[in-house]
C-alpha positions as a printed Julia matrix, in Angstrom:
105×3 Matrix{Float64}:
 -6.32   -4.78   0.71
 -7.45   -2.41  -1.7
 -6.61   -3.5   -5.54
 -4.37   -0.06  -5.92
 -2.28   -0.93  -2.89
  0.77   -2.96  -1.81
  2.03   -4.11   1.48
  5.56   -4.05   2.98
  7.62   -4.52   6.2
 10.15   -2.03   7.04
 12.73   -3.81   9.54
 15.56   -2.23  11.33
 17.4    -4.92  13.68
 20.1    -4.04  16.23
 21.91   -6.56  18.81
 19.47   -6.44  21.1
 16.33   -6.22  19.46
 14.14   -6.2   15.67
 11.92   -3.19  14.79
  8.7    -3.95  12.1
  6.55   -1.87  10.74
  4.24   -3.6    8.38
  2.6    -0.81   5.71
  0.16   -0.33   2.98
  0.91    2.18   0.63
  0.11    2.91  -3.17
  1.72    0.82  -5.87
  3.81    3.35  -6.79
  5.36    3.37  -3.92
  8.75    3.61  -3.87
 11.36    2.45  -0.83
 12.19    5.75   0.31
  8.01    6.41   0.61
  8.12    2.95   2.9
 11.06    4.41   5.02
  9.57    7.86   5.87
  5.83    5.72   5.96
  7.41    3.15   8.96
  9.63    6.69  10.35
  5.67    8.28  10.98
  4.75    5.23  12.48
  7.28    5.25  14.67
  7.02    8.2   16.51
  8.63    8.82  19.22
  8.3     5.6   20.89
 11.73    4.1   22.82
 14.33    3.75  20.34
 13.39    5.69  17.13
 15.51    8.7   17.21
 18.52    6.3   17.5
 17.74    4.88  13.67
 20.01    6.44  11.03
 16.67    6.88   8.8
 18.22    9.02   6.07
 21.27    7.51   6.27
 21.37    3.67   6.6
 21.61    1.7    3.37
 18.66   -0.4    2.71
 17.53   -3.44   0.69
 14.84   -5.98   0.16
 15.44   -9.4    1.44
 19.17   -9.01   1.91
 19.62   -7.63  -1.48
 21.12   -3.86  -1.38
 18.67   -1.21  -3.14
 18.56    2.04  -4.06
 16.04    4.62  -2.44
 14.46    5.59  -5.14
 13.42    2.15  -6.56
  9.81    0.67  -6.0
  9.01   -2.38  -4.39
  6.51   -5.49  -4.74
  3.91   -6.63  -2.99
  5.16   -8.46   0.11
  8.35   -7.44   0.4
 10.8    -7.21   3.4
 12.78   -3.6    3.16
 15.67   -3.7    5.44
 17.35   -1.15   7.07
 21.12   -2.52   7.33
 23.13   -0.9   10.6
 27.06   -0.49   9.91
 28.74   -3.26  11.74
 31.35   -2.96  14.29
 33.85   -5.56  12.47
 33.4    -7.92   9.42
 31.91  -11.32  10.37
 33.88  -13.29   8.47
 36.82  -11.72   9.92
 36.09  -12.6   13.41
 35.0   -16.37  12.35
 38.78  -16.73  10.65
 39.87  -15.33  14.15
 37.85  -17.31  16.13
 38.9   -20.53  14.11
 42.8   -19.49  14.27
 41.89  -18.91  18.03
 40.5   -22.57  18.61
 43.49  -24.31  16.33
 46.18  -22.54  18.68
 44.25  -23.65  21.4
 44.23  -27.22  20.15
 47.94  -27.27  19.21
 48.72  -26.48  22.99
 46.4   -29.11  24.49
């Protein structure tokens, strides 16, 4: 790697499967750059039209970020997918599920 570059994976992740596209790009790169860099490198291959690239939030290691901020060396940039219901929603119905269930037998 040359000493006026940095490296990044752009992940997008749906139920069924996780997209990566690991980059190189100048160190002023900024997250947006890294999007529309792993977008080209995408193509049309199966399943790249259906991610919201210009809309989805995104973030670095779980962490939400804005667009326009750079990135380091090595970092993860996430594309985050809106999700059908909240998780720990479901888990407090799940659990309020199992206690009824336990009540009756």
């Amino acid at each position: 790697m040359a000493a006026d570059r940095k490296r990044c994976t752009v992940a997008y992740a749906t139920r069924v499967q996780q997209q990566l596209w690991s980059l190189e790009l100048p160190l002023t790169a900024t997250i947006a750059q890294a999007v529309e860099s792993a977008r080209a490198a995408c193509g049309t291959a199966p399943g790249c039209a259906q991610i919201p690239w210009d809309s989805a939030p995104v973030g670095i290691f779980g962490e939400p970020r804005a667009r326009t901020e750079p990135f380091a060396d090595g970092d993860r940039i996430e594309l985050y997918r809106p999700l059908g219901r909240d998780p720990r929603q479901r888990r407090r119905e799940r659990v309020q599920s199992e206690r009824r269930a336990a009540r009756r037998g």
